[in-house]
C-alpha positions, 0 to 999 in steps of 0.5 A: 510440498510447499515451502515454508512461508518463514523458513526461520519461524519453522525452525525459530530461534531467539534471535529479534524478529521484530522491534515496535516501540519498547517491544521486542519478539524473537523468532522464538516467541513469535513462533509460539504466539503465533501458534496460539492464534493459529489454534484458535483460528482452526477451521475459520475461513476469514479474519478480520485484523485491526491494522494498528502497528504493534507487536500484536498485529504482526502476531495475529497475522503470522498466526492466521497465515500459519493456520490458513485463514484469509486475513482482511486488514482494517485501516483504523482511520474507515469511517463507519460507512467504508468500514460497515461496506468492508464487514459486509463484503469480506464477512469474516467470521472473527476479528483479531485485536490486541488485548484492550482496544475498543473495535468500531461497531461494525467489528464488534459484532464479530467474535473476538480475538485478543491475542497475546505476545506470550502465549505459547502454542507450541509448533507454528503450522503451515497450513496454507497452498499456493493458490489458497487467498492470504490476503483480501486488501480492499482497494480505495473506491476509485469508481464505487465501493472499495474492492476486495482484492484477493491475495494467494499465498503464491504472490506473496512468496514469488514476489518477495523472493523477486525483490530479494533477488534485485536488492540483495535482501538477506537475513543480515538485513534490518528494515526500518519504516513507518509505513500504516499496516493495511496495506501490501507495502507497509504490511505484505512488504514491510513485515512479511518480507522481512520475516521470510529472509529470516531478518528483522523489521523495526517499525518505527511507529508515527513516522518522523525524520528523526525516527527513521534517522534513529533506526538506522544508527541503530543498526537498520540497512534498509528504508522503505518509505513513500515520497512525502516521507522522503521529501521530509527526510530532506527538509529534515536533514537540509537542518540536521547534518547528524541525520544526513549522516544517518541516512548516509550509513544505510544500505538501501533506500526504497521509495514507492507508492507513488512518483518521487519527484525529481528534485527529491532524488536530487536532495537526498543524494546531495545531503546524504550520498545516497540514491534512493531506488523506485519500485512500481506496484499495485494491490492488485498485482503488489510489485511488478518493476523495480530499480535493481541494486546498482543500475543507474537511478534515474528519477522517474524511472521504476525499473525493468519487471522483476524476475518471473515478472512480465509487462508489456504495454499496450494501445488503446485498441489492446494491441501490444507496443512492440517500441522501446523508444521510450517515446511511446505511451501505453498502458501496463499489462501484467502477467506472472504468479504475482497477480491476484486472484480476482475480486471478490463478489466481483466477478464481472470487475475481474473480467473486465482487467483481465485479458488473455491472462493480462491484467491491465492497470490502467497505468500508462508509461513509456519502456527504454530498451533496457526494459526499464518503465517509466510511468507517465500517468493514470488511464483515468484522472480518478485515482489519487496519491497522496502521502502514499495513500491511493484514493479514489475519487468516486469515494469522495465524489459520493461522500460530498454528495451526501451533504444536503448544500451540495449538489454536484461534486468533482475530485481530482489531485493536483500537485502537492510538493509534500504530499506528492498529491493532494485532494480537491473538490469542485462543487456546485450547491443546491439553490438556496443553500450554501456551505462552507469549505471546511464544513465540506471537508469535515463531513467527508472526514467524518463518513471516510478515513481522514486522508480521504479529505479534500485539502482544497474546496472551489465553489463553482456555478456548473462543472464542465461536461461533454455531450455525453454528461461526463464531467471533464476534470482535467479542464478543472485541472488545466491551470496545474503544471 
């Protein structure tokens, strides 16, 4: 039989589950909510989840996933072109919302459900398998149309239960963030993972220095947050000693998504005592590696692969690294019960990152003989962190594209101390026609999510390319150290 996802909501009590805003839910009354949801789901297959951080959302999800129900989350900031891409992939069959909020067109086509924080349905079931999809979560379109990644139950519960082992995460434990809630560290990390050890999660809304520091004075042990959250936690606290102290008081700082810089690491400890832990994961896989509580922190370095975890690092041949002279680069292969479980529609793209039960991701790093992995980049240039969103640049590539000055386009990151990286563009425009910077980077705003545009425009005569007419970004990128 299997486990209870939530062991606590199975049996709840009126203890607090989740704090967003002014808004408290005990396990009690986010048992029933649930149940409700779940009863109105029953015999759906998909269901769409407009991902805004509130009580509402968190309901709807426990609800779905008690039910059995796949559940897609949908970033608020799609544009209509990524949105309507998304609708039509994933086909779910009703949209979950909170009472009031108006839906894009594409998702009010679909049957509604306005869920309620004070319903009372009862039992919350438990309906879901090991190997039956809990998640679909949509990749950023590095080389197309996002992805549809699909997510079993079984990825969910070894993983959290990894990291619980590595960080000592108990019931005891209160999470802050304020990470968006479409994705597998705000949502499938930062919700669910408190809820299955039994603690409690307060998200704190549009993230701030201040809010987080309020958290933790509140009773919060633990952060989890992205480089430019950490980067302006020490802008802040460098002002504010009170908040230095606050930061000082928690249990454990975790940082992910994407590399924390250096001189971050060093600030944050010299401010506040506190070193902060770096985990490497990936939708596809969600957390492979991380720094266990009370090993050395070493900035650059995500740790060894978590328990019932394996990575090994391969050649460009595919042949398997056996050095750990932390000298040698290879790409990352992952295997364990955290992968997913192909794409979906896609069954030519999973075969293609999966070999021998491997997947690869691209991601290319050196391993100590601890075990510890540090990542040293991207197999491509064409995937982008910024402010700890992944994006991909054939996204933007073909929105820029679709503006009639432009003729051809190029889009990389280059380093951004606050952002860790931001978006660039390099375009060529059609004869006879010109545009502006930002004209450029409000039509990409207008057809994708806001973060996806560029931050910088170069208008440039030709871009370059190899003999085979591939554009070579990193002579676009050569000046950048």
């Amino acid at each position: 039989m299997t486990e209870p996802l939530f062991p606590r909501l199975a049996d709840p009590d009126r203890g607090e589950a989740i704090r967003i805003g002014a808004m408290s839910l005990g396990y009690d009354r986010l048992a029933r909510a649930g149940a409700a949801v779940a009863q109105r789901l029953r015999g759906a297959d998909r269901v769409a989840a407009w991902a805004l951080a509130t009580p509402e959302l968190c309901v709807g999800v426990v609800g779905a996933l008690a039910a059995g129900v796949t559940v897609v989350p949908i970033n608020p900031g799609s544009g209509p072109r990524e949105l309507e891409h998304i609708v039509a992939d994933s086909a779910p069959e009703l949209v979950l919302a909170g009472r009031g909020i108006e839906l894009p067109p594409a998702l009010a086509q679909l049957t509604r459900i306005d869920v309620d924080v004070d319903a009372d349905g009862g039992r919350l079931p438990d309906e879901s398998g090991d190997q039956d999809i809990a998640f679909v979560l949509y990749t950023s379109g590095t080389t197309g149309a996002p992805k549809g990644v699909q997510i079993p139950r079984l990825a969910i519960t070894s993983n959290l239960d990894a990291l619980a082992e590595i960080w000592g995460w108990t019931a005891d434990d209160r999470l802050a963030h304020g990470l968006p809630m479409f994705h597998v560290h705000g949502l499938v990390i930062g919700i669910l993972g408190p809820l299955r050890r039994g603690g409690r999660i307060e998200h704190v809304g549009r993230f701030s220095p201040q809010s987080i520091g309020q958290a933790l004075r509140d009773g919060a042990t633990m952060v989890f947050g992205v480089p430019t959250m950490y980067h302006r936690i020490a802008q802040a606290a460098e002002q504010d000693p009170a908040l230095a102290e606050s930061f000082a008081g928690a249990r454990l700082l975790v940082s992910g998504s994407a590399a924390l810089p250096a001189t971050d690491h060093v600030r944050v400890r010299e401010l506040t005592g506190q070193r902060i832990l770096e985990r490497y994961g990936m939708t596809e896989t969600l957390i492979n590696a991380g720094v266990r509580l009370g090993d050395e922190v070493i900035p650059g370095r995500v740790g060894p692969p978590l328990p019932g975890v394996r990575c090994k690092l391969v050649d460009d041949d595919g042949v398997t690294i056996e050095s750990s002279d932390d000298e040698q680069i290879g790409e990352i292969a992952v295997r364990g019960p955290n992968l997913f479980s192909g794409y979906l529609n896609r069954p030519q793209a999973t075969e293609e990152v999966i070999r021998d039960g491997w997947f690869l991701t691209g991601d290319l790093a050196t391993r100590a003989e601890s075990g510890s992995l540090r990542i040293v980049g991207r197999r491509a240039t064409d995937l982008i962190k910024s402010g700890g969103y992944r994006i991909g640049a054939g996204e933007v590539e073909d929105a820029l594209l679709e503006h009639p000055a432009v003729s051809e386009a190029a889009v990389t990151g280059r380093p951004d101390p606050d952002l860790g990286e931001r978006v660039a563009a390099w375009v060529v425009t059609e004869p006879g026609h010109s545009a502006e910077a930002q004209e450029l980077v409000s039509h990409v705003a207008r057809l994708l999510s806001k973060h996806k545009r560029p931050r910088e425009v170069h208008f440039v005569d030709a871009l370059p390319r190899n003999e085979m007419g591939k554009v070579l970004k990193r002579e676009l990128t050569a000046g950048d150290s």
